[in-house]
BAMARLO-503706 format. One record per atom (N, C-alpha, C, O): atom name; x negated, y, z negated; residue number from 1. Coordinates in Angstrom, 3 decimals, padded with zeros to 6 digits. Layout:
{atom "CA", {X, Y, Z}, NUM};
...
***
This chain:
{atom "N", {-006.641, 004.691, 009.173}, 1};
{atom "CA", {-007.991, 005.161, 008.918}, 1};
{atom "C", {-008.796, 005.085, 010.208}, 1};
{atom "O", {-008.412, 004.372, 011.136}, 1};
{atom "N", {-009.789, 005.733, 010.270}, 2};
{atom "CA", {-010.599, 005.780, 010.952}, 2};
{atom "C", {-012.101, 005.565, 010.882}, 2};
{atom "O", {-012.928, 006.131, 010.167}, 2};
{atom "N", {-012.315, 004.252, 012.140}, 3};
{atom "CA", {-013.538, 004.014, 011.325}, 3};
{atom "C", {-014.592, 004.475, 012.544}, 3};
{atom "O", {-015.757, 004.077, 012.547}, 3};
{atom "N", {-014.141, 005.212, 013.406}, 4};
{atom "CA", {-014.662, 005.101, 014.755}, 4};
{atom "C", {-016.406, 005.386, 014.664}, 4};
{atom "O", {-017.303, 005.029, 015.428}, 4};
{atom "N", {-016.442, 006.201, 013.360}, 5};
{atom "CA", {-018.339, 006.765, 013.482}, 5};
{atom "C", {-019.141, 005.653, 012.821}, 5};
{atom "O", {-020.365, 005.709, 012.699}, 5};
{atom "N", {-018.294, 004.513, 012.347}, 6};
{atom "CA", {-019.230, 003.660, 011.917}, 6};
{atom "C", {-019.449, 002.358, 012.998}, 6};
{atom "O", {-018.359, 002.047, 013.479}, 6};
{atom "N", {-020.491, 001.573, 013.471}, 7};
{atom "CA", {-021.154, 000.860, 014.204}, 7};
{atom "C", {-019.808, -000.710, 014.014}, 7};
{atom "O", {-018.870, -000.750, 013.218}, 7};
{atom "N", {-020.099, -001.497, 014.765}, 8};
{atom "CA", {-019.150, -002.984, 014.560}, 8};
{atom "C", {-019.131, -003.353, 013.292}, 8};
{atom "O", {-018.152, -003.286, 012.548}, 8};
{atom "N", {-020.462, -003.841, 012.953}, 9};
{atom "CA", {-020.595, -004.249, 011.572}, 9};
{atom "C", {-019.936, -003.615, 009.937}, 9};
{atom "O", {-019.462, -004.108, 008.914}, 9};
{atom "N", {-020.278, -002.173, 010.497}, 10};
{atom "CA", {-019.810, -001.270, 009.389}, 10};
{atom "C", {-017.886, -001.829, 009.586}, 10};
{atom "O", {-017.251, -002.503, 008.774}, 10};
{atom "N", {-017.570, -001.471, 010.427}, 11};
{atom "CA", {-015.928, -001.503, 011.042}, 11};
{atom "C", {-015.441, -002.896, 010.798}, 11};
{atom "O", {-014.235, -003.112, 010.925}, 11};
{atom "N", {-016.344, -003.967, 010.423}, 12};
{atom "CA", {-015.793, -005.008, 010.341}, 12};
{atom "C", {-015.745, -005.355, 008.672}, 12};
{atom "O", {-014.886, -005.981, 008.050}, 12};
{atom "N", {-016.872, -004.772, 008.235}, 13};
{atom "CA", {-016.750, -005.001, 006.879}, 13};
{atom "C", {-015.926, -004.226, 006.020}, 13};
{atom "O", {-015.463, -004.588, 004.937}, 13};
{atom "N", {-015.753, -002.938, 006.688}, 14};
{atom "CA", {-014.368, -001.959, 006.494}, 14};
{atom "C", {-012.877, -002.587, 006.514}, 14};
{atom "O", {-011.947, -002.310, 005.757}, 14};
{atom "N", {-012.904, -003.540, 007.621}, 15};
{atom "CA", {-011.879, -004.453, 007.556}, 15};
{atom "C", {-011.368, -004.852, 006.876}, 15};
{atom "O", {-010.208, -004.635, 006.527}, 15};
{atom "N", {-012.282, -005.706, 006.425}, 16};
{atom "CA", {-012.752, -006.725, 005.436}, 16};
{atom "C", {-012.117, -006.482, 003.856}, 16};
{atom "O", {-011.414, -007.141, 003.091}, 16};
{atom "N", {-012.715, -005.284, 003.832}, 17};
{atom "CA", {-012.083, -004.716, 002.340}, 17};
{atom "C", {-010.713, -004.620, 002.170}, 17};
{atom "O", {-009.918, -004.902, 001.274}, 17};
{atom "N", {-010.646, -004.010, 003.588}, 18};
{atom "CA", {-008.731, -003.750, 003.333}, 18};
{atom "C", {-007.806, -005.021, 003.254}, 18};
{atom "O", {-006.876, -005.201, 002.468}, 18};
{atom "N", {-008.234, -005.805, 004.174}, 19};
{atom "CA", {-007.575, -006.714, 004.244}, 19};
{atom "C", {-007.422, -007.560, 002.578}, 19};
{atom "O", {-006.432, -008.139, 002.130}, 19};
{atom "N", {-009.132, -007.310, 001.767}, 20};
{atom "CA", {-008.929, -007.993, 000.694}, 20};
{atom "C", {-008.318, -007.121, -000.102}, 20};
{atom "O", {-007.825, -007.849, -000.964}, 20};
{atom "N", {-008.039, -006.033, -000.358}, 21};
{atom "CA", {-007.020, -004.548, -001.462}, 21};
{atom "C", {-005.785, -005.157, -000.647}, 21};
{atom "O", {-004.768, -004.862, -001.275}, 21};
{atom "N", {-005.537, -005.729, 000.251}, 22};
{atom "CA", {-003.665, -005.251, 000.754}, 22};
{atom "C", {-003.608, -007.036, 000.240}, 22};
{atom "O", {-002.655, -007.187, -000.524}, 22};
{atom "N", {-004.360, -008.318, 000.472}, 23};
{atom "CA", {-004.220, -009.319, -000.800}, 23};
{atom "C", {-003.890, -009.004, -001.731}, 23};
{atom "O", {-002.662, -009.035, -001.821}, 23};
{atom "N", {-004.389, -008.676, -002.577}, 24};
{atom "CA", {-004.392, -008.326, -004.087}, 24};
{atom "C", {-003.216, -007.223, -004.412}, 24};
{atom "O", {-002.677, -007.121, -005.514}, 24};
{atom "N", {-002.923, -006.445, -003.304}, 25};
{atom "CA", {-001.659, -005.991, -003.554}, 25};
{atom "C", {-000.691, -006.399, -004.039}, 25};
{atom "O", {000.060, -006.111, -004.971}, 25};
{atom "N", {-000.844, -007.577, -002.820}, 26};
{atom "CA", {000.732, -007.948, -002.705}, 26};
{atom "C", {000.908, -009.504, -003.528}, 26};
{atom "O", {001.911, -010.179, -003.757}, 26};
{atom "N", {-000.645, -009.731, -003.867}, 27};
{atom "CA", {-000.349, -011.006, -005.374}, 27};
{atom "C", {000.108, -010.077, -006.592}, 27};
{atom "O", {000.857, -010.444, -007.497}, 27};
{atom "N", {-000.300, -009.181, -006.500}, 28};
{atom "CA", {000.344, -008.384, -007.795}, 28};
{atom "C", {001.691, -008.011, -007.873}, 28};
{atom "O", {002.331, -008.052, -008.924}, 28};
{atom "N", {002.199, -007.603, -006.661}, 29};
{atom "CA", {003.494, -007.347, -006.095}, 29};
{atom "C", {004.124, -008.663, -006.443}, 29};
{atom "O", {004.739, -008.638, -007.509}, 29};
{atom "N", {004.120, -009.856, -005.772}, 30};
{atom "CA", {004.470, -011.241, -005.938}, 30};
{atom "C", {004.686, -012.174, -007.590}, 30};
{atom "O", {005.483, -013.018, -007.997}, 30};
{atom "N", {003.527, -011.473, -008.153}, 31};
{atom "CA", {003.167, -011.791, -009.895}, 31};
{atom "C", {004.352, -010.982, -010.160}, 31};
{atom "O", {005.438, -011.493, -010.433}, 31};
{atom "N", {004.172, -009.832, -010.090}, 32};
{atom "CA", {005.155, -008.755, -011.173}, 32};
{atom "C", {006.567, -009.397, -010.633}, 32};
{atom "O", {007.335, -009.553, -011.583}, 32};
{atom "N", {007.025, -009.738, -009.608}, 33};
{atom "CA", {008.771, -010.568, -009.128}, 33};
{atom "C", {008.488, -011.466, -009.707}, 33};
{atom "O", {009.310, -011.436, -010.623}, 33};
{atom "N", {007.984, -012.170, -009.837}, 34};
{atom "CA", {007.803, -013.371, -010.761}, 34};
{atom "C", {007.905, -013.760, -012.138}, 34};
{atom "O", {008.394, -014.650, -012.833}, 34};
{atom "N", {007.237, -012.715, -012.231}, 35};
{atom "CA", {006.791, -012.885, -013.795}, 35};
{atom "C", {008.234, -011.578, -014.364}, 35};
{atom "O", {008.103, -011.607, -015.588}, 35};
{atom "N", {008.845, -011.053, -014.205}, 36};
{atom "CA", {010.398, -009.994, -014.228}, 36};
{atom "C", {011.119, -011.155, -013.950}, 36};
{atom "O", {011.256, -011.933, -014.894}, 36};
{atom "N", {011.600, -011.448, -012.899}, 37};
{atom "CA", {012.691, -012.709, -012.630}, 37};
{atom "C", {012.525, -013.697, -013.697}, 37};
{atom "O", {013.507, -014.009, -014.371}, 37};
{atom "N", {011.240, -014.283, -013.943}, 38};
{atom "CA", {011.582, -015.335, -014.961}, 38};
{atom "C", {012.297, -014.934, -015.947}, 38};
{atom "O", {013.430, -015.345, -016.199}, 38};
{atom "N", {011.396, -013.725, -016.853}, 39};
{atom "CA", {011.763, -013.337, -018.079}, 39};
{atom "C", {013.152, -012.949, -018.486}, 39};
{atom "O", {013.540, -012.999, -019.653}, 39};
{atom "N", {014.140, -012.422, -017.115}, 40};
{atom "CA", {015.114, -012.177, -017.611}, 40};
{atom "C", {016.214, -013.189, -017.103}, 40};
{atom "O", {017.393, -013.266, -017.448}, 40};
{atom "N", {015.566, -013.882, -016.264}, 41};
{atom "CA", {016.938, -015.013, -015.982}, 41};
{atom "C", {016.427, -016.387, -016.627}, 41};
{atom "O", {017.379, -016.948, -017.168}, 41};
{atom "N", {015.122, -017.183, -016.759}, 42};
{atom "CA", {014.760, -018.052, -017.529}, 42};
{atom "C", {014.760, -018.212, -019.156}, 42};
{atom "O", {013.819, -017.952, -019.907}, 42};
{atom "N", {015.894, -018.647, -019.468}, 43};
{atom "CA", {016.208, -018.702, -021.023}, 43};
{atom "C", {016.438, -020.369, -021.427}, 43};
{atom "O", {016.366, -020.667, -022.619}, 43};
{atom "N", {016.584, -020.934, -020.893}, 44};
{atom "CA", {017.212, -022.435, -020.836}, 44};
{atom "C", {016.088, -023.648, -020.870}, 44};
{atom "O", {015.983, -024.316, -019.841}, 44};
{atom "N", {015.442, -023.893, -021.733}, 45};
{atom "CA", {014.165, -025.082, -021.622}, 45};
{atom "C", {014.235, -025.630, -021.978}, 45};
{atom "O", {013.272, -026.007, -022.646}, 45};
{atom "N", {015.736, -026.541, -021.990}, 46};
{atom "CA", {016.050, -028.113, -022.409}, 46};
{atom "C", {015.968, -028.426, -021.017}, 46};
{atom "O", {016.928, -029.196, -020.980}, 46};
{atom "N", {015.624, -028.408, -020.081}, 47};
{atom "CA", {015.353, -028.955, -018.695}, 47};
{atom "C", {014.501, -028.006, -017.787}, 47};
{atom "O", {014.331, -026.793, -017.667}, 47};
{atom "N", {013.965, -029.378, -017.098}, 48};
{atom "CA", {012.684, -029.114, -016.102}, 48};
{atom "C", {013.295, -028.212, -014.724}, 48};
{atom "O", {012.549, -027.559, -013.994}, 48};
{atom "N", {014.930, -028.326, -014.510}, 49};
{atom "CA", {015.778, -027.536, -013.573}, 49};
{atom "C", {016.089, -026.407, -013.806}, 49};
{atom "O", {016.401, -026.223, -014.983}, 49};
{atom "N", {016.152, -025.286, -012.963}, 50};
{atom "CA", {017.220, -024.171, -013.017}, 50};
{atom "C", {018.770, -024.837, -013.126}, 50};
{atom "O", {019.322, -025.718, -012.468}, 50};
{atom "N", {019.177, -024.076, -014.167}, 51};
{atom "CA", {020.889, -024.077, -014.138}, 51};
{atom "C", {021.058, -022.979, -012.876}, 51};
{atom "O", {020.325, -022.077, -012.469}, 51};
{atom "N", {022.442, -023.510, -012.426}, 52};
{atom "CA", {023.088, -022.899, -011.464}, 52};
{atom "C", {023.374, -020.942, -011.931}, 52};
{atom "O", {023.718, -020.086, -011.115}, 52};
{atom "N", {023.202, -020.793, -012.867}, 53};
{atom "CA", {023.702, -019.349, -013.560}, 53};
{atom "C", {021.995, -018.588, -013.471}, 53};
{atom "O", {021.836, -017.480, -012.959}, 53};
{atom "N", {021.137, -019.191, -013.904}, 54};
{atom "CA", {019.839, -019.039, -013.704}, 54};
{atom "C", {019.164, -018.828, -011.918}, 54};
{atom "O", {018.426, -017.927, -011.517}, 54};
{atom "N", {019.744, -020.016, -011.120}, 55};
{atom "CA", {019.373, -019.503, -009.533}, 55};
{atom "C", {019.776, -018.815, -009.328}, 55};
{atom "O", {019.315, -018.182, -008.378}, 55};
{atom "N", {020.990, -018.300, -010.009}, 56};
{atom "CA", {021.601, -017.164, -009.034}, 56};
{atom "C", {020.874, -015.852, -009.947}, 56};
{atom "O", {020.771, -014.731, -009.450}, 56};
{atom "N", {020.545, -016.072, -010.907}, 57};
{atom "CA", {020.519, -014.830, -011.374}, 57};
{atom "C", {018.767, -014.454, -011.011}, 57};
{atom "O", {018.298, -013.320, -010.914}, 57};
{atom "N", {018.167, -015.502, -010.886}, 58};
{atom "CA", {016.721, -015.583, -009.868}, 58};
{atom "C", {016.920, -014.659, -008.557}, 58};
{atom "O", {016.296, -013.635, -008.279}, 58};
{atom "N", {017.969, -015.298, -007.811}, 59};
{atom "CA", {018.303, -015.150, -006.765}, 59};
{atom "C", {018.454, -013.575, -006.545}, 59};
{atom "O", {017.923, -012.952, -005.625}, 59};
{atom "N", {019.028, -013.194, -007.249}, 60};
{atom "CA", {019.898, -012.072, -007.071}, 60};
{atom "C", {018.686, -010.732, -007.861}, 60};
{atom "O", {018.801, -009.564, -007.490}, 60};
{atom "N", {017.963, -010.994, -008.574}, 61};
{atom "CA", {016.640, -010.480, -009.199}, 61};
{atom "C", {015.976, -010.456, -008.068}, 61};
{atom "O", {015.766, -009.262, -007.859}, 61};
{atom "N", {015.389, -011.259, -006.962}, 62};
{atom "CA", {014.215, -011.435, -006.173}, 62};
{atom "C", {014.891, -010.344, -005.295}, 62};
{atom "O", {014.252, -009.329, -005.016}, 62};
{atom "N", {016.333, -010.543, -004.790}, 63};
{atom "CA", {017.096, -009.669, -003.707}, 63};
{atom "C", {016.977, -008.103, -004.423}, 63};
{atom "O", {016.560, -007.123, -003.805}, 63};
{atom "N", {017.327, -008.087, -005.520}, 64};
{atom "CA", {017.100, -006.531, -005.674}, 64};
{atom "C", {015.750, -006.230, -005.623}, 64};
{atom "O", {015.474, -005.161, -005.079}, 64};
{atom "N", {015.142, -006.677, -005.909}, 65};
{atom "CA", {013.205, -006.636, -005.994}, 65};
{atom "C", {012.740, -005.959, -004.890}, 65};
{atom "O", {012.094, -004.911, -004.866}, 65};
{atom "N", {013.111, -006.626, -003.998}, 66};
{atom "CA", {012.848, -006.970, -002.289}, 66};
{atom "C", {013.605, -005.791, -001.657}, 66};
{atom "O", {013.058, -005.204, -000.723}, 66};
{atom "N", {014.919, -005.359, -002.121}, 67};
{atom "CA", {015.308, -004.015, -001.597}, 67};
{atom "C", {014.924, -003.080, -002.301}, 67};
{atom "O", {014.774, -002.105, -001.564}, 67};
{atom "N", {014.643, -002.803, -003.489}, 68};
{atom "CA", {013.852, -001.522, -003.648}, 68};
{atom "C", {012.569, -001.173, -003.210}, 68};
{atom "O", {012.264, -000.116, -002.657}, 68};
{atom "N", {011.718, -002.258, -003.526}, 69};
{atom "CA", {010.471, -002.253, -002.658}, 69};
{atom "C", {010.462, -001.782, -001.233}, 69};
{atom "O", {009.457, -001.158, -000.891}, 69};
{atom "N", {011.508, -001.991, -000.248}, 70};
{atom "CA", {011.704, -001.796, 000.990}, 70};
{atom "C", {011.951, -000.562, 000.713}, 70};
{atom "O", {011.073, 000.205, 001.109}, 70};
{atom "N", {013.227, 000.136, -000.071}, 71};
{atom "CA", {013.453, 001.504, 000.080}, 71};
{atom "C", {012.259, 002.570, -000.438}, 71};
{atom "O", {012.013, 003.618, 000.161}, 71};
{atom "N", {011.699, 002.216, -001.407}, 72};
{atom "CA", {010.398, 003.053, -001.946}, 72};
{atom "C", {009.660, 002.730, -000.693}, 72};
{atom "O", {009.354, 003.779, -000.126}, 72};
{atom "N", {009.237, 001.613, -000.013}, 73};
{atom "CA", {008.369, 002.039, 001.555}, 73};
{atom "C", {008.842, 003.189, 002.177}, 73};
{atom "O", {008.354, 004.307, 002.341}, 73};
{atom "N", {010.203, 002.525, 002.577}, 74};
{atom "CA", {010.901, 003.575, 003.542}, 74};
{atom "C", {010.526, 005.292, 003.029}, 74};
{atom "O", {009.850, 006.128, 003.629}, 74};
{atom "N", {011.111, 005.387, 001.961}, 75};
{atom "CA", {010.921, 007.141, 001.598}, 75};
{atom "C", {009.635, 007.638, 001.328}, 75};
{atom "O", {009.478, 008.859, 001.368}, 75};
{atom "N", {008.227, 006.543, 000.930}, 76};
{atom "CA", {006.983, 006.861, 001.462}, 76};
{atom "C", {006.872, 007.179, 002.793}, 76};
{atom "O", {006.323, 008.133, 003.343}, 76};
{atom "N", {007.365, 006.412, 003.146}, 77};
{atom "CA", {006.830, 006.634, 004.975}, 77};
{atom "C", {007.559, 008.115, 005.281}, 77};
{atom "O", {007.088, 009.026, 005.962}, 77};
{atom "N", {008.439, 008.098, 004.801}, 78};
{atom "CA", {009.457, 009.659, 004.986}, 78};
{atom "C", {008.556, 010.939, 004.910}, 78};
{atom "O", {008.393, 011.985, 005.539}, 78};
{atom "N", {008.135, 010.400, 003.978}, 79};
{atom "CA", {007.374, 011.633, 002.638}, 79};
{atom "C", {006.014, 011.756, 004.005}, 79};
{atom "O", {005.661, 012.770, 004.607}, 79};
{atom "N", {005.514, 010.372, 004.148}, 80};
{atom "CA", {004.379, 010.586, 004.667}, 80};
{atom "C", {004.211, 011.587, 005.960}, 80};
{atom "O", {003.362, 012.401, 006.324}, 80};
{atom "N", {005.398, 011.128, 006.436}, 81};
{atom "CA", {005.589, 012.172, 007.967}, 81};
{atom "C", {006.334, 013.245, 007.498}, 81};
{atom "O", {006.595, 013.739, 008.594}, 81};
{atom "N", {006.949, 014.082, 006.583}, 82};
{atom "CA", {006.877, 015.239, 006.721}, 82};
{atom "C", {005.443, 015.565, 006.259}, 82};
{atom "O", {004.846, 016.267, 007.075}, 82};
{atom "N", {004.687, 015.211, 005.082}, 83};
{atom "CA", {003.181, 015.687, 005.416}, 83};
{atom "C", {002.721, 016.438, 005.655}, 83};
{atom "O", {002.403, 017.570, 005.292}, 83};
{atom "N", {002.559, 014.995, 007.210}, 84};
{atom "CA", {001.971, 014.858, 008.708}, 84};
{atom "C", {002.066, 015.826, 009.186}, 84};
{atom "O", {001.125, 016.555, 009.498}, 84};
{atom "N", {003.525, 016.099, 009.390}, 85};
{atom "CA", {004.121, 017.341, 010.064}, 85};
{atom "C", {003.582, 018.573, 009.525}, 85};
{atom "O", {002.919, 019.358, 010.202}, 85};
{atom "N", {003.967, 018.796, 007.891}, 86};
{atom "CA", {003.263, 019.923, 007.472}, 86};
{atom "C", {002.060, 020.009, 007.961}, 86};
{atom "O", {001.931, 020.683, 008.983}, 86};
{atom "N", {001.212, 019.547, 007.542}, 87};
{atom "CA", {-000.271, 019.346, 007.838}, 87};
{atom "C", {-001.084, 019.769, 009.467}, 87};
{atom "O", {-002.137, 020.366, 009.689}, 87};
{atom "N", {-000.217, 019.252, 010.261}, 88};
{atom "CA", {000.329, 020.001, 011.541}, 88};
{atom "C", {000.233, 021.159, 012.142}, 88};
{atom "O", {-000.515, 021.549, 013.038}, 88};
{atom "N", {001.201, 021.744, 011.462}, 89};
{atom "CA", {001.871, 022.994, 011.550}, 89};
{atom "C", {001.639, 024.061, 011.117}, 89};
{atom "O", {002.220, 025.102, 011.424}, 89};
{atom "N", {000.223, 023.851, 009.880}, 90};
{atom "CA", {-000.894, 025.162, 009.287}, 90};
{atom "C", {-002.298, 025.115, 010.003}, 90};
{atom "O", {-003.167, 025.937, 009.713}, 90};
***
């Protein structure tokens, strides 16, 4: 973005916002792995521990989480620069 026509103050409080929307993003991002991983690998509440079948299946939930999230960036960013390019080029 561009904040160049607005004064320091304006540009800082512009900041400001984003920085607090890309928070709240990524607690929501963080909630939703959380709150998915439990539900489908947390079944066991005769103990205060993960069973070993449960970390892994945590484990292995957070890892797929974490690579799709990466690949949906990636093919945004894809998407974003052809666009760009289109956008460009008329």
């Amino acid at each position: 973005m561009d904040f160049s026509q607005f004064n320091a103050a304006e540009q800082a409080h512009m900041t400001k916002i984003i920085e607090k929307k890309q928070m709240q993003d990524f607690m929501k991002l963080y909630s939703g792995l959380v709150e998915r991983c439990f539900n489908s690998c947390c079944n066991d509440f005769t103990s205060k521990a993960l069973s070993s079948k449960e970390e892994t299946c945590v484990q292995n939930c957070a890892d797929k989480f974490l690579k799709h999230s990466e690949r949906v960036g990636a093919r945004f960013a894809e998407h974003n620069a052809e666009q760009m390019a289109q956008n460009q080029g008329n």
